[in-house]
C-alpha positions in Angstrom: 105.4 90.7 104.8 102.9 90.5 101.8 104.5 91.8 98.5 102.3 94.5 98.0 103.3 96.0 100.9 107.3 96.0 99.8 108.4 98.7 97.6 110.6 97.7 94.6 113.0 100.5 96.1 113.3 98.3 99.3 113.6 95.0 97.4 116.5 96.1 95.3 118.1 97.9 98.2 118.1 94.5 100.1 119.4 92.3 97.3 122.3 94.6 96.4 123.2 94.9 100.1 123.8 91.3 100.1 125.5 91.2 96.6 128.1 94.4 98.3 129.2 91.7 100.9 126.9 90.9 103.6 126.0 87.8 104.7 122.4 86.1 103.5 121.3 85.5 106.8 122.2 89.2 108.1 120.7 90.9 105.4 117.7 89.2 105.8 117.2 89.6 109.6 118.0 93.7 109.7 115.6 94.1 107.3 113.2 91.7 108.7 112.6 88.8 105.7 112.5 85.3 105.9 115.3 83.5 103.9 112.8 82.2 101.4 111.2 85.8 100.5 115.0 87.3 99.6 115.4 84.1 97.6 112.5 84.7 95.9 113.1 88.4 95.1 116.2 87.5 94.1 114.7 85.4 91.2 112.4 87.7 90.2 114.9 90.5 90.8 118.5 90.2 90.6 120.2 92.4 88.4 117.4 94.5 87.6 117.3 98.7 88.4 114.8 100.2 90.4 112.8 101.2 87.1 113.0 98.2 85.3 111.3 96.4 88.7 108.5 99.5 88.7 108.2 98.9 84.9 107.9 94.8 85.5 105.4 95.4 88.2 103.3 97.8 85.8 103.2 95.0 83.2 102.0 92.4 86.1 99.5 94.7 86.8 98.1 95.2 83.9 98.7 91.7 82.7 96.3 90.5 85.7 93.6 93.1 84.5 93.6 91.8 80.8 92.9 88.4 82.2 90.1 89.0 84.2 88.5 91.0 81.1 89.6 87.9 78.5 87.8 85.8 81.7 84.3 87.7 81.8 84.3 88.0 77.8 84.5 84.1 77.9 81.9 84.2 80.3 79.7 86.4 78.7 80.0 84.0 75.3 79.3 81.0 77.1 75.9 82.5 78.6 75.1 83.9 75.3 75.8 80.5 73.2 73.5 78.7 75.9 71.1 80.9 75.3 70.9 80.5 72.1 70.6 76.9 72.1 67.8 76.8 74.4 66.0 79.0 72.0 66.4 76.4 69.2 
C-alpha cells in the first residue's frame, strides 16, 4: 500500500491500536501492512495526533514544491550564465 493512498487517520488509528495492547504482528495483518510499513509509521508517527500528522504532511507537501521551484530557478541561472558567456 503506497503512502499516498493511507490516510493519516488510518495510520494513527493502527499505531495506537498496537500501543492499547495488541500484538505487532496482529495489528499489522487485520489491517493489511507489512511489518516494515507499521515500523516505519511508527518513526515518522508515534506520539503524534491526527492534526499534527495532517499538519506534517502539509509541510512535506509544500516542502517538495519549494524544491522543485529552488531546482528550475537554478536551472534557469545556469542557462542564462551560459549564455552569456557564449556571447563574450
Amino acid at each position: 500500500m503506497t503512502r499516498s493512498r493511507v490516510k493519516e487517520e488510518r495510520i494513527i488509528g493502527v499505531l495506537r491500536e498496537q500501543e492499547a495492547g495488541g500484538k505487532t504482528a496482529e495489528v499489522c495483518h487485520r489491517h493489511g501492512i507489512g511489518t516494515a510499513t507499521f515500523y516505519a509509521w511508527k518513526a515518522k508517527f508515534g506520539g503524534m495526533e491526527v492534526s499534527e500528522a495532517k499538519r506534517l504532511k502539509a509541510l512535506e507537501d509544500e516542502n517538495a514544491k519549494l524544491k522543485r521551484l529552488l531546482a528550475d530557478a537554478i536551472l534557469d541561472a545556469s542557462v542564462l550564465k551560459d549564455l552569456l558567456a557564449e556571447k563574450w
